[in-house]
N, CA, C and O atoms as a Tripos MOL2 file, in Angstrom:
@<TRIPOS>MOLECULE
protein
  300   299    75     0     0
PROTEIN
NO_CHARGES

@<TRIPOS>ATOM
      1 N           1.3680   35.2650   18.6800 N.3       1 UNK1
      2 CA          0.9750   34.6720   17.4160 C.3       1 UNK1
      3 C           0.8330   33.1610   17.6000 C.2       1 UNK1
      4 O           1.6120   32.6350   18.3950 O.2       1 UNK1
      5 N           0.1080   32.5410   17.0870 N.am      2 UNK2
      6 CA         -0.4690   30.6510   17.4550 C.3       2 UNK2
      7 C           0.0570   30.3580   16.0150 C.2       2 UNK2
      8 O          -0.4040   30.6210   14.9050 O.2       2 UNK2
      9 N           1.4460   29.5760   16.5260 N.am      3 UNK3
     10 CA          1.9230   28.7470   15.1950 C.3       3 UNK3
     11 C           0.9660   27.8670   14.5540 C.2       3 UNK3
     12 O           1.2810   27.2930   13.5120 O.2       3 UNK3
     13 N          -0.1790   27.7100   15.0850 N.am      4 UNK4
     14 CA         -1.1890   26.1880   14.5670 C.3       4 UNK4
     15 C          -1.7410   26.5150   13.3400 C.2       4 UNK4
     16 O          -2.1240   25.8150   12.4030 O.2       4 UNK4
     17 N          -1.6840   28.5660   13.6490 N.am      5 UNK5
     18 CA         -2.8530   28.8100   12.4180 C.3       5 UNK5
     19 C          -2.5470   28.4510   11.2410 C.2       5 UNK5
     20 O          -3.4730   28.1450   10.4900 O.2       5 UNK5
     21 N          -1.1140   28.3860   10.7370 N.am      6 UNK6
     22 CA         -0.4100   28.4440    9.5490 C.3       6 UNK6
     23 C          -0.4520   27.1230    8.9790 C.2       6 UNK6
     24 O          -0.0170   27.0090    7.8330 O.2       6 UNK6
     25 N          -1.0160   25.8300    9.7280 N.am      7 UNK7
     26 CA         -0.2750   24.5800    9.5170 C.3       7 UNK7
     27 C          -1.3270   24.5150    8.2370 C.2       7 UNK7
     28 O          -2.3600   25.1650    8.0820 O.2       7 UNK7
     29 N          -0.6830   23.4430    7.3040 N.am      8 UNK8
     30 CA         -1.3430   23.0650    6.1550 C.3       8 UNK8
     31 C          -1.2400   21.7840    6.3040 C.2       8 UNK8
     32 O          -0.3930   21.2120    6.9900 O.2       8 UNK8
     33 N          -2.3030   21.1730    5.5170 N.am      9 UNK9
     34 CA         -3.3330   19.6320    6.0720 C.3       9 UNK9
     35 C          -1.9680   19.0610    4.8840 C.2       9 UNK9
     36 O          -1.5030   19.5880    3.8730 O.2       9 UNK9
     37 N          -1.5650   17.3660    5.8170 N.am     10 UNK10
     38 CA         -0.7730   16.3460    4.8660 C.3      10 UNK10
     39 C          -1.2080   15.6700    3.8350 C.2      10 UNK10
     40 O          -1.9820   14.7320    4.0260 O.2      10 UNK10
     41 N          -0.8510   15.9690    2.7290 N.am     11 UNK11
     42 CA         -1.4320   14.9040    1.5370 C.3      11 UNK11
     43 C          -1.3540   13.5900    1.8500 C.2      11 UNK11
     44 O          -0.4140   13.0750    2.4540 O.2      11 UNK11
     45 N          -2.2860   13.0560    1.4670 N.am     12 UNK12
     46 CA         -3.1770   11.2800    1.4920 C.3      12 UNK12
     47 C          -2.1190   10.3830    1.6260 C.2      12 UNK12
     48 O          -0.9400   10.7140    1.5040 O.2      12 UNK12
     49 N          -2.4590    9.4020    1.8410 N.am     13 UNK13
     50 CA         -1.0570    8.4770    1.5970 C.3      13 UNK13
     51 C          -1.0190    7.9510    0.2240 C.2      13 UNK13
     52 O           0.1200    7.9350   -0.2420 O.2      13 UNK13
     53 N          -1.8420    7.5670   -0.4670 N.am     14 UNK14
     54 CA         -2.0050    7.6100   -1.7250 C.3      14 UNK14
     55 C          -0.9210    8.4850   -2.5570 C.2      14 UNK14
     56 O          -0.5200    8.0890   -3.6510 O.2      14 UNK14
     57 N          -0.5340    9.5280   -2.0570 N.am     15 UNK15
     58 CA          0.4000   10.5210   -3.2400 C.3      15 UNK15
     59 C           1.6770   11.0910   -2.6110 C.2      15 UNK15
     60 O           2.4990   11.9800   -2.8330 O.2      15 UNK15
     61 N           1.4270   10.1400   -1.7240 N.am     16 UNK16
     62 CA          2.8210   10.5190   -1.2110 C.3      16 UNK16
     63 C           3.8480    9.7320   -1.5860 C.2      16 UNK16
     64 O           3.8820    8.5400   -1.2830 O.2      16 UNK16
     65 N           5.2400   10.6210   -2.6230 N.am     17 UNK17
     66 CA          5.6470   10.5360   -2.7090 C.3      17 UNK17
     67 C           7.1610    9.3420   -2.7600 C.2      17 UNK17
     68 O           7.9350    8.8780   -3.5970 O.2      17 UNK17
     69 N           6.9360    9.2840   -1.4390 N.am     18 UNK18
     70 CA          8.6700    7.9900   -0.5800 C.3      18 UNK18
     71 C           7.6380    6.5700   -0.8710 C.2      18 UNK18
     72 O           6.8240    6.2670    0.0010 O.2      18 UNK18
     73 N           7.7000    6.0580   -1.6630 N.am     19 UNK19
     74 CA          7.2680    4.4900   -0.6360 C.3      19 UNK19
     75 C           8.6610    3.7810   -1.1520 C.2      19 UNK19
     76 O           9.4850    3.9990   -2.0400 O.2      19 UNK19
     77 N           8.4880    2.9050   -0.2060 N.am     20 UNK20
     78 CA          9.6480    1.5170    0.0850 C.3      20 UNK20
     79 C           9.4600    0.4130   -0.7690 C.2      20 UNK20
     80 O           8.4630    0.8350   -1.3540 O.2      20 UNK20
     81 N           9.6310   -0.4540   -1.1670 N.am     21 UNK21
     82 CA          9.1730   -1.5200   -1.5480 C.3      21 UNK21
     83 C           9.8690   -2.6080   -0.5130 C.2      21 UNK21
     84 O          11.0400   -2.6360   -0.1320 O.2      21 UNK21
     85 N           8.7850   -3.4900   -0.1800 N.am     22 UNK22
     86 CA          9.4500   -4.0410    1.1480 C.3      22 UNK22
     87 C           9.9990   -5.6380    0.3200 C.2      22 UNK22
     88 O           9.6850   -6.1000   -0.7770 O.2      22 UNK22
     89 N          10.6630   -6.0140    1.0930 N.am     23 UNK23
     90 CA         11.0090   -7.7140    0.6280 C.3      23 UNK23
     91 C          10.1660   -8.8570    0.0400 C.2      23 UNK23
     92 O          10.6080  -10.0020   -0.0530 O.2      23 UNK23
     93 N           8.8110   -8.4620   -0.3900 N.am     24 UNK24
     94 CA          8.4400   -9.2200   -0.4480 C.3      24 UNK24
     95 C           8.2860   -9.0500   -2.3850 C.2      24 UNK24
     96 O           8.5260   -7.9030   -2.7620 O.2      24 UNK24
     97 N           7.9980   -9.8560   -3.2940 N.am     25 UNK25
     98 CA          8.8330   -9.8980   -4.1280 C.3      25 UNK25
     99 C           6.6170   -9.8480   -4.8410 C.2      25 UNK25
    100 O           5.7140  -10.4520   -4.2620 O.2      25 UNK25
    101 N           6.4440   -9.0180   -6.0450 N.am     26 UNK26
    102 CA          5.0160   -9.1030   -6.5140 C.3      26 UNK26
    103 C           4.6900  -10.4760   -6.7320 C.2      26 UNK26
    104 O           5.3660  -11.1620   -7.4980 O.2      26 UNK26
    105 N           3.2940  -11.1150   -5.8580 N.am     27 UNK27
    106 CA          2.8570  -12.6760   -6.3790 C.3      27 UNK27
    107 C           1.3380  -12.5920   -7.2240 C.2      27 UNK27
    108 O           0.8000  -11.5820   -7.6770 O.2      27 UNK27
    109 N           0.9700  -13.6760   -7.2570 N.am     28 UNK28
    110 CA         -0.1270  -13.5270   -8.4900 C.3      28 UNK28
    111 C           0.2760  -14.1600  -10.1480 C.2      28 UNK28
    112 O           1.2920  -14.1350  -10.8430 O.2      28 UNK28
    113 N          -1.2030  -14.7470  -10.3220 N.am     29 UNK29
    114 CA         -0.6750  -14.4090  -11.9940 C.3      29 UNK29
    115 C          -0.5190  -13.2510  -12.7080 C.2      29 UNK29
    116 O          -1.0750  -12.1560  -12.6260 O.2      29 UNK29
    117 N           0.4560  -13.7480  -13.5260 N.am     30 UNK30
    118 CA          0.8750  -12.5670  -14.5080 C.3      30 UNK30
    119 C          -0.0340  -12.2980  -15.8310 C.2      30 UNK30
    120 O          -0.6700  -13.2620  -16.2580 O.2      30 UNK30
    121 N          -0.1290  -11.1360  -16.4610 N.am     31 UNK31
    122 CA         -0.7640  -11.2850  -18.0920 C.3      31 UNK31
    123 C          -1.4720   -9.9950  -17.9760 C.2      31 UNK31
    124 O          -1.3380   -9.2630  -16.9950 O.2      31 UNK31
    125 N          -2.2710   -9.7060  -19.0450 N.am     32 UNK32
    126 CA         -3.2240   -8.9380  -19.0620 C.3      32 UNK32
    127 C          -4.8990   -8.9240  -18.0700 C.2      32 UNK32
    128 O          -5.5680   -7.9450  -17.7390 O.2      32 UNK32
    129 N          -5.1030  -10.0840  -17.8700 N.am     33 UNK33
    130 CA         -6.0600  -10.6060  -16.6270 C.3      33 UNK33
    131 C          -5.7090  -10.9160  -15.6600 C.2      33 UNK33
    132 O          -6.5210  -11.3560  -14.8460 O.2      33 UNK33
    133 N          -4.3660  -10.8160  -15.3520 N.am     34 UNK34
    134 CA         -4.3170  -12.0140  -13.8200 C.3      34 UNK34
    135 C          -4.0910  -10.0050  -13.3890 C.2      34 UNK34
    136 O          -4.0130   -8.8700  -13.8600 O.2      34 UNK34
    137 N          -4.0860  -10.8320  -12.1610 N.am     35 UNK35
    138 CA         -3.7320   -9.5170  -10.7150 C.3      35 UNK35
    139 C          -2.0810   -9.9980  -10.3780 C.2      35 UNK35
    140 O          -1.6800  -11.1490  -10.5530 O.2      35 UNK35
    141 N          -1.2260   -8.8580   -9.8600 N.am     36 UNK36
    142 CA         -0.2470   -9.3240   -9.6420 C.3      36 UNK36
    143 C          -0.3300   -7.6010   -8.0890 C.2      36 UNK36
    144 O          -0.5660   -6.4040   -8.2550 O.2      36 UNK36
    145 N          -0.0150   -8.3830   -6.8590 N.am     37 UNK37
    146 CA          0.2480   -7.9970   -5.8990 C.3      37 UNK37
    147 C           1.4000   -7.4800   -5.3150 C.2      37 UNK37
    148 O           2.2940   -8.2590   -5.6450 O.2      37 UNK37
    149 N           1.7830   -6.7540   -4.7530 N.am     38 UNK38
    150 CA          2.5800   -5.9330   -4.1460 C.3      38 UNK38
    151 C           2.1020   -5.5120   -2.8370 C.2      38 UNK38
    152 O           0.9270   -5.4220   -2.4800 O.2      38 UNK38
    153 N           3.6850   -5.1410   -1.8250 N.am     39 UNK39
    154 CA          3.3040   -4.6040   -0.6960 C.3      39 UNK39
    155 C           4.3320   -3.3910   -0.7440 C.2      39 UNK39
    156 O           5.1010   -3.4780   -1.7010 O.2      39 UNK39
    157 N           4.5020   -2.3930   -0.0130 N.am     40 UNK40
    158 CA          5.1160   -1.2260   -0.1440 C.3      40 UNK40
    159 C           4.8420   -0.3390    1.6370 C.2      40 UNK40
    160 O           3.8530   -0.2020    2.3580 O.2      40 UNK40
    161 N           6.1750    0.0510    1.7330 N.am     41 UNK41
    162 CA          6.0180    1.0890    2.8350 C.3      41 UNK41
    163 C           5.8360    2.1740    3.1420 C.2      41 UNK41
    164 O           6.9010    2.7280    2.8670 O.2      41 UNK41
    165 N           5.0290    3.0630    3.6390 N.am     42 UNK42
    166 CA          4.4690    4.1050    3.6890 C.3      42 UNK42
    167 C           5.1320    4.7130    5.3310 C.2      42 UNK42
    168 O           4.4660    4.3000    6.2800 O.2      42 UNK42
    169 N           5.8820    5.2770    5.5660 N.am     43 UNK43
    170 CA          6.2210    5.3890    7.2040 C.3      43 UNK43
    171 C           6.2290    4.3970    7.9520 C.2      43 UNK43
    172 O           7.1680    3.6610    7.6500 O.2      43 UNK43
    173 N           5.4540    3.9020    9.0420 N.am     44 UNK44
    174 CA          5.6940    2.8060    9.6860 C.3      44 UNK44
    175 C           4.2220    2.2560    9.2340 C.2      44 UNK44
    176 O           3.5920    1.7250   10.1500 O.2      44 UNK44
    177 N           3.7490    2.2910    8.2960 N.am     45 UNK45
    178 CA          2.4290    1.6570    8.0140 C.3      45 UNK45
    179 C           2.8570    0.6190    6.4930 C.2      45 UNK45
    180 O           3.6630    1.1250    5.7120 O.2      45 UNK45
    181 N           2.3980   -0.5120    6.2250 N.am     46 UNK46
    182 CA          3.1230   -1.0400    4.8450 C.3      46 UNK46
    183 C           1.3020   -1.2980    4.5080 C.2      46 UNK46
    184 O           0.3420   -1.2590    5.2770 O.2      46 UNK46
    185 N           1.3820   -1.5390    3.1570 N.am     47 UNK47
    186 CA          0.2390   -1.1730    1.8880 C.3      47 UNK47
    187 C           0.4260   -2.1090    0.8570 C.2      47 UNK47
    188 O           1.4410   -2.2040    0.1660 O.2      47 UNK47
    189 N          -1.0360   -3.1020    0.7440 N.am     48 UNK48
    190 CA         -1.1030   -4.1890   -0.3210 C.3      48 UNK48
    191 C          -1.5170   -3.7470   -1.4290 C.2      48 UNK48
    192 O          -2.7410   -3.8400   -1.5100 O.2      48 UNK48
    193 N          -0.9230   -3.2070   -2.5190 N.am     49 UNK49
    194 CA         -1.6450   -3.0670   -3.7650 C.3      49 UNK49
    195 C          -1.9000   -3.9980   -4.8850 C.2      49 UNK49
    196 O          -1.2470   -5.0330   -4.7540 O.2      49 UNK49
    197 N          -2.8080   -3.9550   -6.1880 N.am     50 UNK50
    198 CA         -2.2240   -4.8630   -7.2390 C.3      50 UNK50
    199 C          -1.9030   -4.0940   -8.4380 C.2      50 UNK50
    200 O          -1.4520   -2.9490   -8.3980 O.2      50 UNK50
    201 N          -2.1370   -4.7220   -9.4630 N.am     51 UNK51
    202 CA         -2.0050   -3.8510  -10.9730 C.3      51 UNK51
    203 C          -3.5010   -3.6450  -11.5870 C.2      51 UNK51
    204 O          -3.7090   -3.1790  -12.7070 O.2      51 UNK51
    205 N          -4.4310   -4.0320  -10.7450 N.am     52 UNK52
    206 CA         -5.7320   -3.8160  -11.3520 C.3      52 UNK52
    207 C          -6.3770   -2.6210  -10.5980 C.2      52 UNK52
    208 O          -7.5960   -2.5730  -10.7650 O.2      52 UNK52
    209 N          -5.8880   -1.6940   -9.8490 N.am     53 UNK53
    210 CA         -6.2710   -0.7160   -9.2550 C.3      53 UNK53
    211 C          -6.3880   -0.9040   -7.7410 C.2      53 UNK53
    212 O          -6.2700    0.0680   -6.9950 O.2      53 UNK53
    213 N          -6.6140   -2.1120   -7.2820 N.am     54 UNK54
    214 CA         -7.2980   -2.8850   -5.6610 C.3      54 UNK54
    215 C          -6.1010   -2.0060   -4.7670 C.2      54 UNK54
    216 O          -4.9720   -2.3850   -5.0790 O.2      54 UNK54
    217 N          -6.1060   -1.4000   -4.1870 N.am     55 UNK55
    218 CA         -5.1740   -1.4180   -2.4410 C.3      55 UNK55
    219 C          -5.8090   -1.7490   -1.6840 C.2      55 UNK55
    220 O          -7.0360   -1.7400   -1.7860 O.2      55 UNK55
    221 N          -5.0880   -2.1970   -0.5490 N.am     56 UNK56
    222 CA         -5.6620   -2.7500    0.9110 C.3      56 UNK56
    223 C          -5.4240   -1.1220    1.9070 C.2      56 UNK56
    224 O          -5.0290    0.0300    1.7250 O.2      56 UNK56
    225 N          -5.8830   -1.8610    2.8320 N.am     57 UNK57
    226 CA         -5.9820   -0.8830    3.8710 C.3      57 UNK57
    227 C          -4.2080   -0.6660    4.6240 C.2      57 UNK57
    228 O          -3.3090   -1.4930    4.4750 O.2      57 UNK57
    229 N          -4.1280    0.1710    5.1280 N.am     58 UNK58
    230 CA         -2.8330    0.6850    5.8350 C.3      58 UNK58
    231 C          -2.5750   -0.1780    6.8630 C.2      58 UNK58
    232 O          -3.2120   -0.1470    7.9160 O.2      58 UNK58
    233 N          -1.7820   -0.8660    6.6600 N.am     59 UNK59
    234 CA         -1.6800   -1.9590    8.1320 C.3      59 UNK59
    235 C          -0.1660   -1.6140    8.6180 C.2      59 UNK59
    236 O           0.7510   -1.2330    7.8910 O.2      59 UNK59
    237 N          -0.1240   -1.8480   10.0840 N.am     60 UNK60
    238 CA          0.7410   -1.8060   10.8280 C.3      60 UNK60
    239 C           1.7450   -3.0480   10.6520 C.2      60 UNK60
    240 O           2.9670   -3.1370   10.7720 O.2      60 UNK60
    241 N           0.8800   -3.8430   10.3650 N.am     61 UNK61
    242 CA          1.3890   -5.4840    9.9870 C.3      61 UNK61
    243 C           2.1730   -5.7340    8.6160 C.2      61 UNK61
    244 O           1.4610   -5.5360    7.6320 O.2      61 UNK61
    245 N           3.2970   -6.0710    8.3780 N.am     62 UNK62
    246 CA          3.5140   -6.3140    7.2760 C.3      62 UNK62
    247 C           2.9240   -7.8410    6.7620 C.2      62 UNK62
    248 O           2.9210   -8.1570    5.5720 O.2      62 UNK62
    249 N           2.2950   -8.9660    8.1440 N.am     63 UNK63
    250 CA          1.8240   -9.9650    7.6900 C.3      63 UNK63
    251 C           0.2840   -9.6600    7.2750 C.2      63 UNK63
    252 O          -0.4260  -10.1200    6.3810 O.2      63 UNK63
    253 N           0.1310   -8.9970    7.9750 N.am     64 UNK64
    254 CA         -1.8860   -8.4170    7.5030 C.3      64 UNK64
    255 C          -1.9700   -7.7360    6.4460 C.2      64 UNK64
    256 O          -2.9920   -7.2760    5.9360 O.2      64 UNK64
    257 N          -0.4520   -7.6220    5.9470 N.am     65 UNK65
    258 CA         -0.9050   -6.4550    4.4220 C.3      65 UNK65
    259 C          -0.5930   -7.4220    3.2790 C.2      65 UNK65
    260 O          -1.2950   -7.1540    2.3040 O.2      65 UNK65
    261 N           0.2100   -8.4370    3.0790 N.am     66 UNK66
    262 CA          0.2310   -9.8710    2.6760 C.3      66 UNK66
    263 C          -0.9070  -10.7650    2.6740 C.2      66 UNK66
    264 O          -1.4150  -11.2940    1.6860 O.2      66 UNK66
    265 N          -1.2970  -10.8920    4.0400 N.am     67 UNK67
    266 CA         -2.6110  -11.4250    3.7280 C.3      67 UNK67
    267 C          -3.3520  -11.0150    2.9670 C.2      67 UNK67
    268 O          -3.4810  -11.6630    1.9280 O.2      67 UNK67
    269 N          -4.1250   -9.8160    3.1440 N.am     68 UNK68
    270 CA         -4.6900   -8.7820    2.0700 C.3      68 UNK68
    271 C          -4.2800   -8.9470    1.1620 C.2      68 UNK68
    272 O          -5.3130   -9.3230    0.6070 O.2      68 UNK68
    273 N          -3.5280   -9.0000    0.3910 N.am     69 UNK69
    274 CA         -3.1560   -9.4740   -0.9310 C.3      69 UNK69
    275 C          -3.5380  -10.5890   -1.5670 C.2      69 UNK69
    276 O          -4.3560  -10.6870   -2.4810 O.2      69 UNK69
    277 N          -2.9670  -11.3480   -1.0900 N.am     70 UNK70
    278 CA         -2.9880  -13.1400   -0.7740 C.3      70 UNK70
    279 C          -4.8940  -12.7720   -1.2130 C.2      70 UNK70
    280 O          -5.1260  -12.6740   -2.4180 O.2      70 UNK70
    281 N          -5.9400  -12.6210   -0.3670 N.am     71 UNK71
    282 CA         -7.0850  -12.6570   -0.1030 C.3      71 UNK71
    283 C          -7.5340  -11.9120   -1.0280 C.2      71 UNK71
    284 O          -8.7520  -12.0900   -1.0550 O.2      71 UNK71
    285 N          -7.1300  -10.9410   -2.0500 N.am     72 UNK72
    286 CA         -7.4070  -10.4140   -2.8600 C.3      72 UNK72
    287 C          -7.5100  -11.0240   -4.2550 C.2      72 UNK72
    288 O          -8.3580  -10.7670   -5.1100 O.2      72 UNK72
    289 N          -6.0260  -12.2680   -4.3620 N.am     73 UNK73
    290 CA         -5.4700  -12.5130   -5.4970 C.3      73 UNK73
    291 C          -6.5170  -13.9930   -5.9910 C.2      73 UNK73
    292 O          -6.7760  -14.4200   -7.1160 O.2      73 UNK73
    293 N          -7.0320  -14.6050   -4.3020 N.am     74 UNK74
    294 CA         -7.4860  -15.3210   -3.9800 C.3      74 UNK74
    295 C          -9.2270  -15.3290   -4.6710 C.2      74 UNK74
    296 O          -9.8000  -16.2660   -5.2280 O.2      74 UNK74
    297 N          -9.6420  -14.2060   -4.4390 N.am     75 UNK75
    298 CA        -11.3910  -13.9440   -4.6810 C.3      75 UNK75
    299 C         -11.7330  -13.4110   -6.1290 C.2      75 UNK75
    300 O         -12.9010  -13.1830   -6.4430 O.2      75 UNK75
@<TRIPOS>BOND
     1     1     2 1
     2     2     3 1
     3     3     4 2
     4     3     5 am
     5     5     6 1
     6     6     7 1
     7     7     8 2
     8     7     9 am
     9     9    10 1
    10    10    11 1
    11    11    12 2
    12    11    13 am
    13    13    14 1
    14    14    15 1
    15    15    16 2
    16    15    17 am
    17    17    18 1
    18    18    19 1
    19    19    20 2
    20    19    21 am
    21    21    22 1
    22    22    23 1
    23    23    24 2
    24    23    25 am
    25    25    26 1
    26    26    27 1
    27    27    28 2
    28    27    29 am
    29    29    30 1
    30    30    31 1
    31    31    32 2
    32    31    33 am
    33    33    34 1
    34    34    35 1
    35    35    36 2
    36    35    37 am
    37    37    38 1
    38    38    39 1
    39    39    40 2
    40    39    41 am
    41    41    42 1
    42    42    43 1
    43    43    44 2
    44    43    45 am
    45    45    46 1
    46    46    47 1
    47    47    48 2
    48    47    49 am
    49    49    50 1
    50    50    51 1
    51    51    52 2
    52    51    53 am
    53    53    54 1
    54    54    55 1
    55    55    56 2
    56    55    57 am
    57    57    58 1
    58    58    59 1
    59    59    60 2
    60    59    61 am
    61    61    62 1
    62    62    63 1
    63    63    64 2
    64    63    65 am
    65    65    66 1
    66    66    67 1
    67    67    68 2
    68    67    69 am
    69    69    70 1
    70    70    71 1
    71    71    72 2
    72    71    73 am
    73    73    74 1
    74    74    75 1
    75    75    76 2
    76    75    77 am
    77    77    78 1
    78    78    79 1
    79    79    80 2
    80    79    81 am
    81    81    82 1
    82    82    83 1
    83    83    84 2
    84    83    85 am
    85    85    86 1
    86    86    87 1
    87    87    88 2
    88    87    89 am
    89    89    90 1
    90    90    91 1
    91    91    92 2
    92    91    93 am
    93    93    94 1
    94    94    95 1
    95    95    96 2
    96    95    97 am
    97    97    98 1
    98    98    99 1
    99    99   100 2
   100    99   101 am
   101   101   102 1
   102   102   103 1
   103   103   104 2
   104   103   105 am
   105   105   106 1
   106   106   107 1
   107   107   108 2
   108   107   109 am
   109   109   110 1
   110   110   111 1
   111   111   112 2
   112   111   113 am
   113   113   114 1
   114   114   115 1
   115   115   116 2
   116   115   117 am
   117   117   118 1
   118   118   119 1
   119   119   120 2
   120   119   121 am
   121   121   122 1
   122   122   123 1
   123   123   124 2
   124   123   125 am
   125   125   126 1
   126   126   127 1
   127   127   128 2
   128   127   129 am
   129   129   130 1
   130   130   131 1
   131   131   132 2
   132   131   133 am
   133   133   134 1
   134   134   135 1
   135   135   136 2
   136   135   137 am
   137   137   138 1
   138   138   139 1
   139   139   140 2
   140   139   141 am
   141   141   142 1
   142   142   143 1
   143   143   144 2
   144   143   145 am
   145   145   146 1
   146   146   147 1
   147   147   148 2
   148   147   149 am
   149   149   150 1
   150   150   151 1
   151   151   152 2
   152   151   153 am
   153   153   154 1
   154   154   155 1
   155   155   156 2
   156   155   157 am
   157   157   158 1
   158   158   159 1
   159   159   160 2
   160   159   161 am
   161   161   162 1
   162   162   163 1
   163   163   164 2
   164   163   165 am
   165   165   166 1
   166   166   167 1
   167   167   168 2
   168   167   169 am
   169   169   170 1
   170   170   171 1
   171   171   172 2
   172   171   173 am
   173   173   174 1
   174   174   175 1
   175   175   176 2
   176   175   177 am
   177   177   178 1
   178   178   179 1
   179   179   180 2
   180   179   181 am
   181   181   182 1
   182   182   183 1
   183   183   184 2
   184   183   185 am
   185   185   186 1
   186   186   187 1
   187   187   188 2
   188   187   189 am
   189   189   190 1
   190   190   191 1
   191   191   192 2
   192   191   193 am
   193   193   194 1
   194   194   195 1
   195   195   196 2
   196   195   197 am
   197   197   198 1
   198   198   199 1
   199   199   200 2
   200   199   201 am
   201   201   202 1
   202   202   203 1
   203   203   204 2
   204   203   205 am
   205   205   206 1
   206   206   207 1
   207   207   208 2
   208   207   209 am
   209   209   210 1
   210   210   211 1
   211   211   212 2
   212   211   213 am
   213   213   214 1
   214   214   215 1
   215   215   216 2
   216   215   217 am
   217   217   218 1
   218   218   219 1
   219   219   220 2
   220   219   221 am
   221   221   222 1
   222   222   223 1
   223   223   224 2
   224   223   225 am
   225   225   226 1
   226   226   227 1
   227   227   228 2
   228   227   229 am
   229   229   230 1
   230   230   231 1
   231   231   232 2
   232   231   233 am
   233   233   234 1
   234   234   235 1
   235   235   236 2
   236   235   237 am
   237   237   238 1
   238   238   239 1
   239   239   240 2
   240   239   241 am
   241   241   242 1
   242   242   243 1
   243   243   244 2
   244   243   245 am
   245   245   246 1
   246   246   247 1
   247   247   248 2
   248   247   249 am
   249   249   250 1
   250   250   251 1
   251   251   252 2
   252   251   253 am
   253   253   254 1
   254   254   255 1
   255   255   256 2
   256   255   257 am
   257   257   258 1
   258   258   259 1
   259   259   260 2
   260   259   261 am
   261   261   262 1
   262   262   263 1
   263   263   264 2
   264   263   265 am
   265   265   266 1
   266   266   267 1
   267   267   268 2
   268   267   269 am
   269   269   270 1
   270   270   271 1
   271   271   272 2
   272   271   273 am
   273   273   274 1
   274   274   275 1
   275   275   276 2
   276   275   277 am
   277   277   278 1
   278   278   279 1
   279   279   280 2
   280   279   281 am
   281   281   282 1
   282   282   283 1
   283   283   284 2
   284   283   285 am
   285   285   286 1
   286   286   287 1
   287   287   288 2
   288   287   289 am
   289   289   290 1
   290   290   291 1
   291   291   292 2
   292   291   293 am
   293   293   294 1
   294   294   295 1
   295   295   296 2
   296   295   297 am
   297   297   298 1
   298   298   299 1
   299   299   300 2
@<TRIPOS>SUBSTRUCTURE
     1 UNK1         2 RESIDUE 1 A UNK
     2 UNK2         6 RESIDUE 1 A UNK
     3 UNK3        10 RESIDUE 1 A UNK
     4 UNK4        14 RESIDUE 1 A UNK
     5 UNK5        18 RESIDUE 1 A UNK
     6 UNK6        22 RESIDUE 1 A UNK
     7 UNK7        26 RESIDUE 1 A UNK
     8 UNK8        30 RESIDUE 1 A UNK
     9 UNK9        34 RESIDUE 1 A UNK
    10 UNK10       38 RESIDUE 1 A UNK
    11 UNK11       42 RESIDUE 1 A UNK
    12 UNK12       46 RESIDUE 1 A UNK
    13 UNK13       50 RESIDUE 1 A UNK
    14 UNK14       54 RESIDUE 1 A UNK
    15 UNK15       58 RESIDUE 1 A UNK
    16 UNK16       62 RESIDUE 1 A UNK
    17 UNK17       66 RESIDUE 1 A UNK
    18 UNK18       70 RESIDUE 1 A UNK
    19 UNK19       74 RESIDUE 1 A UNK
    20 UNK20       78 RESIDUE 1 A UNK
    21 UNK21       82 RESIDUE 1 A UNK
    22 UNK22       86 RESIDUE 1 A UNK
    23 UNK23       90 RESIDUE 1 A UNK
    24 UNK24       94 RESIDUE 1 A UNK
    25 UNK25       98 RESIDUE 1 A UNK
    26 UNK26      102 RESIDUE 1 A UNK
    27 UNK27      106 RESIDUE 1 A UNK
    28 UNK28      110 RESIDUE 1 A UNK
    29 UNK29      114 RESIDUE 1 A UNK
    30 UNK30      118 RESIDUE 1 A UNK
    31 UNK31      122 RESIDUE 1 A UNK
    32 UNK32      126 RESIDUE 1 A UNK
    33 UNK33      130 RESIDUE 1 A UNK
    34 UNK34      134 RESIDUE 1 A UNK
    35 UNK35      138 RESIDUE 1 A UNK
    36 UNK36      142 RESIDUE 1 A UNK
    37 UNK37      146 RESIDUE 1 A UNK
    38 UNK38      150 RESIDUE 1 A UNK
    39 UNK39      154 RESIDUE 1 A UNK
    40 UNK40      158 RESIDUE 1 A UNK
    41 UNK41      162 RESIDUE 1 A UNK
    42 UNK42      166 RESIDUE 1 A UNK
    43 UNK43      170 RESIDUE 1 A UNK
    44 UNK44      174 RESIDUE 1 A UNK
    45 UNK45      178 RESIDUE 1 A UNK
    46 UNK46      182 RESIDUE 1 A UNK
    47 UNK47      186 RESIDUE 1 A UNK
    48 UNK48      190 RESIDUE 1 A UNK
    49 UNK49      194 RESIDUE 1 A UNK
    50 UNK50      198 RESIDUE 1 A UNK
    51 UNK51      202 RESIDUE 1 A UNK
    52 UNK52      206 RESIDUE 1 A UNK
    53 UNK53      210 RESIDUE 1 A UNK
    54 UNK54      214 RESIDUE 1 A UNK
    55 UNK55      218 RESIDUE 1 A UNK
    56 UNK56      222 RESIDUE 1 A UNK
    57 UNK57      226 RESIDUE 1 A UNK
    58 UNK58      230 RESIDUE 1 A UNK
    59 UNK59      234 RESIDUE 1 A UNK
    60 UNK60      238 RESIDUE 1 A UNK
    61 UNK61      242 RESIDUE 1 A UNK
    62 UNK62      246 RESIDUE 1 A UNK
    63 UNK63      250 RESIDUE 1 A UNK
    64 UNK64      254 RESIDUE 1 A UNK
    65 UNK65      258 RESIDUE 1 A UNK
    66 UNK66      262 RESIDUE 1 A UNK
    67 UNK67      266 RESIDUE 1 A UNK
    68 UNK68      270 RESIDUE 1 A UNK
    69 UNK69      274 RESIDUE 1 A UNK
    70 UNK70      278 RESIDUE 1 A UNK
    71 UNK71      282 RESIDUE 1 A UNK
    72 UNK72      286 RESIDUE 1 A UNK
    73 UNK73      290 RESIDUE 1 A UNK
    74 UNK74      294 RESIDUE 1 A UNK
    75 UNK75      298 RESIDUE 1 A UNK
């Protein structure tokens, strides 16, 4: 019997469940218009989001997922 057949595909990182919130504390303006940024850990990958819907890409970097933010809050 091939254990492989059974395997079922991992949900997105998007809905998964665990994230971390890492040290870095949400920056941005605050209000109903401003963006306010966040980073968060996903396994060994950390994730720039804001409150206006924006995520960054999965970075290995916790400084490249900051930046991303930063560059988001920025444009």
């Amino acid at each position: 019997m091939d254990s492989h057949s059974k395997a079922s595909l991992a949900p997105p990182l998007d809905v998964a469940p665990h994230s971390r919130p890492t040290e870095r504390p949400p920056t941005g303006p605050t209000g109903p218009t401003g963006h306010t940024t966040s980073t968060a850990e996903r396994g060994s990958f950390c994730l720039a989001a804001c409150t206006c819907g924006w995520r960054g890409p999965a970075r290995r970097s916790r400084d490249l997922a900051r930046k991303d933010a930063d560059r988001h809050t920025t444009t």
